[in-house]
C-alpha positions as CSV (number, residue, x, y, z in Angstrom):
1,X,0.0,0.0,0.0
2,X,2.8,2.3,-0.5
3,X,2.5,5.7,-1.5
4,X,-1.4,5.0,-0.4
5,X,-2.8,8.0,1.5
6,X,-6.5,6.5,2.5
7,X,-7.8,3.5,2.2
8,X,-11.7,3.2,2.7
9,X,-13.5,0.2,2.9
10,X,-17.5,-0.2,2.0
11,X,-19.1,-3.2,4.4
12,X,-22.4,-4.0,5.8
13,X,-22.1,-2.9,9.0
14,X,-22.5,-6.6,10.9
15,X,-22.4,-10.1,9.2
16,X,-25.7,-12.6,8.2
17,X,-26.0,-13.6,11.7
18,X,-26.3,-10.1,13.4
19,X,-22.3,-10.1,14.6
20,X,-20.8,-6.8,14.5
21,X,-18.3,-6.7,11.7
22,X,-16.4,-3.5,13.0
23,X,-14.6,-4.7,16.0
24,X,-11.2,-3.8,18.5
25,X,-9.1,-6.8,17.0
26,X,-9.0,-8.4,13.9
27,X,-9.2,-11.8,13.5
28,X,-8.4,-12.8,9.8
29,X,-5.1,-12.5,8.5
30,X,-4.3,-9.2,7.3
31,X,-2.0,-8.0,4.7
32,X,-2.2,-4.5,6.0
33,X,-2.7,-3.8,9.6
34,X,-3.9,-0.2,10.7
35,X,-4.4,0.6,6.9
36,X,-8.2,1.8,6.8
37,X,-9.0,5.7,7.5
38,X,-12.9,5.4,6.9
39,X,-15.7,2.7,7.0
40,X,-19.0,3.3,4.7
41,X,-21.3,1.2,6.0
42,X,-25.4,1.0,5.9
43,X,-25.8,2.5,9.3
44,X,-23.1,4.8,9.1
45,X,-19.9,6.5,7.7
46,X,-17.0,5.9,10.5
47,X,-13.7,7.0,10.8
48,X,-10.7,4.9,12.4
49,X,-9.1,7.1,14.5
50,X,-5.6,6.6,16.7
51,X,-8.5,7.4,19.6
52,X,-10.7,4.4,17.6
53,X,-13.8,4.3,15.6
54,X,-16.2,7.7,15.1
55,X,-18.9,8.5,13.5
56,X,-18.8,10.7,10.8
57,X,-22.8,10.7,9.5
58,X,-25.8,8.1,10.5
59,X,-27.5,6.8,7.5
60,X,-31.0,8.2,7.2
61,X,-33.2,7.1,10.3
62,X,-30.3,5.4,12.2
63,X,-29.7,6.4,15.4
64,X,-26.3,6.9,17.0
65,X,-27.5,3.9,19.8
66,X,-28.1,1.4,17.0
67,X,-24.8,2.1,15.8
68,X,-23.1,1.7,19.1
69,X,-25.2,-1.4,19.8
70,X,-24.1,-3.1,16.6
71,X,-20.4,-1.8,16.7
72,X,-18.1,-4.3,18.6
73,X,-15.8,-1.7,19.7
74,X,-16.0,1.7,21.1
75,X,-17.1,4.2,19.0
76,X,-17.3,8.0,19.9
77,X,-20.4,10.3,17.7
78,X,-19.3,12.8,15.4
79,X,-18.1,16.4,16.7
């Protein structure tokens, strides 16, 4: 990823089963750890932050709770 200033991803925000897909550790194998500067999701648009995951805008008719709820990490609202 050299030479790479951002690297977004686009990603329901959890998996079939209801398991939050954004989470504190991965556990895959990565090819590039600590890579990703913002999530698009369809609850949300999230930026990962050296102080973790925040939310930069809810999808229409999400609320920040749900998005807390079904993030498996901390995640602070937008400023």
């Amino acid at each position: 990823m050299q030479g790479v200033k951002n690297i977004y991803v686009i990603t329901q925000h959890t998996t079939r089963t209801g398991e939050p897909k954004l989470v504190d550790e991965c556990t895959y194998p990565l090819t590039g750890a600590g890579v990703v500067s913002r999530i698009f999701t369809d609850l949300a648009v999230v930026d990962v932050t050296d102080k973790g995951f925040q939310v930069v805008e809810l999808a229409p008719g999400v609320t920040f709770e749900e998005v807390q709820e079904k993030t498996g990490a901390p995640i602070q609202p937008a400023d």
